[in-house]
Every structure is written in C-alpha cells, then in structure tokens.
N, C-alpha and C positions, 0 to 999 in steps of 0.2 A: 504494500500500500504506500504507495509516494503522500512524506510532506511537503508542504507548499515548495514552489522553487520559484525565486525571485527572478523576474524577467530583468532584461540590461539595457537601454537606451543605449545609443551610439556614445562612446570618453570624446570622439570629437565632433558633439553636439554644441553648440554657443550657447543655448539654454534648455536644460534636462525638460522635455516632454512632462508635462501631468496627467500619467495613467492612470487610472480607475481600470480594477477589474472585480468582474464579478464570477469569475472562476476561482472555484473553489482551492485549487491548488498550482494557482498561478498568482503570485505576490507583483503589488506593483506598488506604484508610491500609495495609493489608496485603496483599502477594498471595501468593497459592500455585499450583502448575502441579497439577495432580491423575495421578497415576501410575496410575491406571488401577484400584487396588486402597486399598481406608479405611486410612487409618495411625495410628495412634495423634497425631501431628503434624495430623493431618487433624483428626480429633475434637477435641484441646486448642483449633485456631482456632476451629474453629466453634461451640462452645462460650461463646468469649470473647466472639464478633461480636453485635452489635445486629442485622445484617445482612450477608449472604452474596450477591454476583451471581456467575452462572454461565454458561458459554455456550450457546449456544443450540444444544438438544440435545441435553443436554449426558448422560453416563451414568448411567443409573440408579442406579448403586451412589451415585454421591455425591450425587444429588439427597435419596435419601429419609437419607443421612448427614446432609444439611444440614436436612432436614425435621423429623429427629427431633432436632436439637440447638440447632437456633436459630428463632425465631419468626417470621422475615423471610426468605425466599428470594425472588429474581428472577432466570429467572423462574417462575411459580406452573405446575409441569408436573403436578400432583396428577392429572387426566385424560388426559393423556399417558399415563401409564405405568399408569393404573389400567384404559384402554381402548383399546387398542393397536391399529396397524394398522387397515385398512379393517372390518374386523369390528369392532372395539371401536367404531370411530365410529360403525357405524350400529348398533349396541346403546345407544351415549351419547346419538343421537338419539332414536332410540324412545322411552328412558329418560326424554326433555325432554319431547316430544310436541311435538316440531318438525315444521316442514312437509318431508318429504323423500321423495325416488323411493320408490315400496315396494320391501322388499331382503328377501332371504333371505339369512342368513346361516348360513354351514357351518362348522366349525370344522374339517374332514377331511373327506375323500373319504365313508370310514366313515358318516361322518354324513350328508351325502348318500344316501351308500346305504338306510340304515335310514329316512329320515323317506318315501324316495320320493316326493319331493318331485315337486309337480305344477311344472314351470317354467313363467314369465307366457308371454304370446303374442312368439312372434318377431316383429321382433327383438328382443331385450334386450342387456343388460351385465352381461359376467364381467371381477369383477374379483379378484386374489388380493389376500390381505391387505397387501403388500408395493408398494412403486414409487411412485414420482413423473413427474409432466412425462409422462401416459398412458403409464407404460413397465406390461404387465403388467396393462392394462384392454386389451379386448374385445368388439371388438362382434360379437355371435351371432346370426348370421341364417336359423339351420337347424340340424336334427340332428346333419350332421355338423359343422359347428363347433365345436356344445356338446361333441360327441366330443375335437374335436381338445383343446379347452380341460380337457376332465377328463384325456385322457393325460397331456397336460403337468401339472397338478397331481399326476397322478401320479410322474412324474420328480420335483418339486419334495420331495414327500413323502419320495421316496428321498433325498433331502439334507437331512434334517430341519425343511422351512419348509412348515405346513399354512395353511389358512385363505384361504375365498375369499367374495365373495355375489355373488347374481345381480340383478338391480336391471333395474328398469324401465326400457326407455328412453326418453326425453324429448326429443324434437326443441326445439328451440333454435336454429335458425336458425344455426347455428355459431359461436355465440360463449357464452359462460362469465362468469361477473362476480368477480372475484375482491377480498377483500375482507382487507386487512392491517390487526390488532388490534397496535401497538406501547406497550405500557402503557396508557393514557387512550385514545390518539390511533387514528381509524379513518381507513384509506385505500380509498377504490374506484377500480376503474377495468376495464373489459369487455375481452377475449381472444377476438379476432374474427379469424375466419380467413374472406377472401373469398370461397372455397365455402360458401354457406350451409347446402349440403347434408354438410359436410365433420362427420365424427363429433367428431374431435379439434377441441380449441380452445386447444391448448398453443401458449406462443411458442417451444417446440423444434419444433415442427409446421408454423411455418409461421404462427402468428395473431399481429395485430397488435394492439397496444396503443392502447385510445379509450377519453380518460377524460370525456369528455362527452355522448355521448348519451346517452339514457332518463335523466337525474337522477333522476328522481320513483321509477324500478326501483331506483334504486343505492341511495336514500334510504330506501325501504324494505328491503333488504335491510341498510343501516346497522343500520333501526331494530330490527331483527327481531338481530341480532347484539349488540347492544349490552345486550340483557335476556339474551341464551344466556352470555355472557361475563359478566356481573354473577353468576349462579347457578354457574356453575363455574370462575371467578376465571381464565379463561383471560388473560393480558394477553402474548401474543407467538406468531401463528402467520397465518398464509394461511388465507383460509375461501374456499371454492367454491362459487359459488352458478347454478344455472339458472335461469331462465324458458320456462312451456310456450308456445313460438310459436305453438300453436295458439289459446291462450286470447285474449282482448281486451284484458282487465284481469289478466294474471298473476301471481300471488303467488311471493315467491322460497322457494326449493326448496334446503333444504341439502344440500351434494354429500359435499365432503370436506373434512377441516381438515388443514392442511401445516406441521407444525411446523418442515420445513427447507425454506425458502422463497428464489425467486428473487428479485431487488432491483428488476429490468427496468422494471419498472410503478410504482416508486416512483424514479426518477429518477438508478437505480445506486447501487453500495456504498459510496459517501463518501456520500451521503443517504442512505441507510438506517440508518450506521452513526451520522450526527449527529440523526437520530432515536430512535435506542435510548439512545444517552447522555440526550436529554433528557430521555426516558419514564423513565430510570433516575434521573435528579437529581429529578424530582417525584415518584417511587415512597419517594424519601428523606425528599425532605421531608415527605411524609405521615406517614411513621416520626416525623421528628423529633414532631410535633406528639402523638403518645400517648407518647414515650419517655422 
C-alpha cells in the first residue's frame, strides 16, 4: 500500500506553481479530500491553484468545479463525462472517424423500438452502456438471445440504467490489445486467452498477458492513438483495441476506452502508481514553462 508521495514542480521554475491535489496519495503544496458535494472551501482552492490533480475517476461534480475554476486539471476527463458509457464512446468514435466495429447505438429500449432497427448478421455484440472486464457484453448468436438481452435491458430500465449498442462482431483470434495512455507515456501489451476461439479476452477471463508479439500491430495501434488523444486531450485511461484475424494486413479497430483500468499488464500498482507521478511531474513542468 503506497504512502502519499510528494509531487516536484520544475528547481528551474521562477515561481513554484500552487498545486492543490485531491488524490489521495499524491502530496502537493495543498491537499483536500473532496466530500462528495462543491463547498465553498472547495471553490476558494481551486481558484487559488495554478493546478489541481484529481483521482482517477474521479466525480463529476468536482471535475467540471475544477474545470471551470482553474486552467490546469489532471487528469483532462473533458470526454469522459461529455460521452459517457459504451454509447458515448462509440458516438466519440464516429465523431473522430476512427476505425471501429460498426455499432448501433440505443439510448433505451424505446428507441430501439421506434428506429426498428434492422440488426447486423449473427452473431454480433450486445453490449449495455455500463461494465468493465466483459461484465455486461454479449455475444448474440440468434433470436432468442437478442431476446434474452432486450428482457434484461428491460429489468435494467426498471432501475433507472438505459443505454446499450449492438456492434459487429470481429473475430480476433482471442486476444485484444490493450493500450494505457498515462500523461505523455503509451503502454501496449495483447490479452490473449488460449482458446483462440474464446469470445472474451479479459485477464478476469482467463487471458494472459504478451507484451511482445505483433510489435508492428501494437505500433500501429500506438500510432493510431497517439493522434485520437492529441485531438481530445485524453492523457489517463485503457484503450481496447482489435485486429480482424481474418484480414492479412489488419488495421487496429477501436473497441473501448477504460477510464478505471487494471494495473496487470503494466507491471502492478506500485508501477502504475510510479508512472502516474511521473506523467504528473512533467504535466507540471509543462505548466511551469507558460506560467
């Protein structure tokens, strides 16, 4: 379990930055624990701060607090919260004109209903808005499936949580590429699970972590990332990426982006965590240098 570790402003800064963090185990000249609701205390900090770090994930209400009072938040959740859930991602996609599965997106049952929607050819993917580690994705290989999959949306409906799309499916040989953006710094590494034929490629599933074959796939999907996250200042989340096995030459295929991300494939939470401090010391100094 890490205690706090002090973040470092640039030694040749003219005048030391005044951070505010509100991460738990990240020290800066000031911290604050966030109560869940804006306080008046809350606004005066962020206010004062050159920059504000937050944790990852951190709640909407203090993100867009921090957004609308100080000119430096990390990290940059602007897309986050502007395109939520599996729905808003593959709207954000679309949006880019990224390469990714074609998807229908629902926002309710309702709306399904009314568009009568023609669905791709089975099998496809139902997934609802909601879930990680394939909790809550679906693979639908017939009528009744799709059935089973709209009742249970229906349940879900009845507890207030809509939104689902239907998505192509993509054979891949059973494995996944998954792709961590920590400030500057991009990590890959593929989510292979020994049935090739296996739908899931999560490491709760059973897939094992190789971070060496295909370089040349990995590095294209770097590169293909590195321009998505330049245009929507993405700097802290899991990207998911396919390749169609079928193809020869396959181009990567954006899946899904994971804002609450496993550590596994980056070496555990004492390397993940000494990764984000560092992404956070040169997110500073870049401040320092226009401040």
């Amino acid at each position: 379990m890490h205690g706090m570790t002090e973040i470092k402003t640039s030694e040749n800064a003219h005048t030391p930055l005044n951070v505010l963090s509100y991460h738990l185990l990240i020290e800066a000249g000031r911290n604050r624990i966030y109560s869940g609701k804006p306080s008046k205390d809350d606004v005066a900090a962020i206010q004062e701060a050159d920059a504000v770090i937050l944790p990852q994930g951190g709640k909407k209400s203090l993100y867009h607090l921090a957004r609308q009072n100080c000119a430096h938040v990390f990290p940059n959740y602007d897309v986050f919260f502007s395109y939520p859930g599996k729905t808003g991602q593959a709207a954000l996609f679309k949006k880019m004109k990224v390469r990714y599965p074609e998807t229908l997106i629902f926002e309710s049952l309702a709306c399904f209903a009314e568009t009568g929607a023609d669905v791709p050819p089975y099998p496809f993917v139902f997934k609802f808005a909601w879930g990680g580690e394939g909790n809550n994705v679906f693979f639908v290989q017939s009528v009744s499936e799709l059935d089973t999959c709209l009742d249970l949306a229906e349940k879900w409906e009845g507890q207030g949580k809509k939104g689902f799309v239907i998505q192509e499916y993509i054979p891949s040989a059973g494995r996944s590429l998954r792709v961590v953006v920590i400030g500057s710094h991009f990590i890959s590494y593929w989510r292979t699970h020994q049935d090739q034929n296996s739908f899931y490629s999560n490491i709760s599933r059973g897939a094992e972590i190789d971070k060496d074959n295909d370089p040349d796939l990995q590095e294209a999907a770097v590169r293909e990332l590195k321009k998505f996250c330049k245009r929507t200042k993405i700097n802290l989340a899991g990207f998911d990426f396919l390749f169609d096995s079928r193809q020869k030459k396959p181009k990567p295929l954006f899946l899904e982006i994971n804002y609450f991300f496993r550590c596994h494939g980056l070496g555990g939470t004492d390397r993940y965590f000494e990764l984000l401090v560092r992404a956070v010391n040169k997110w500073l100094d870049g401040i320092n240098k226009v401040v």
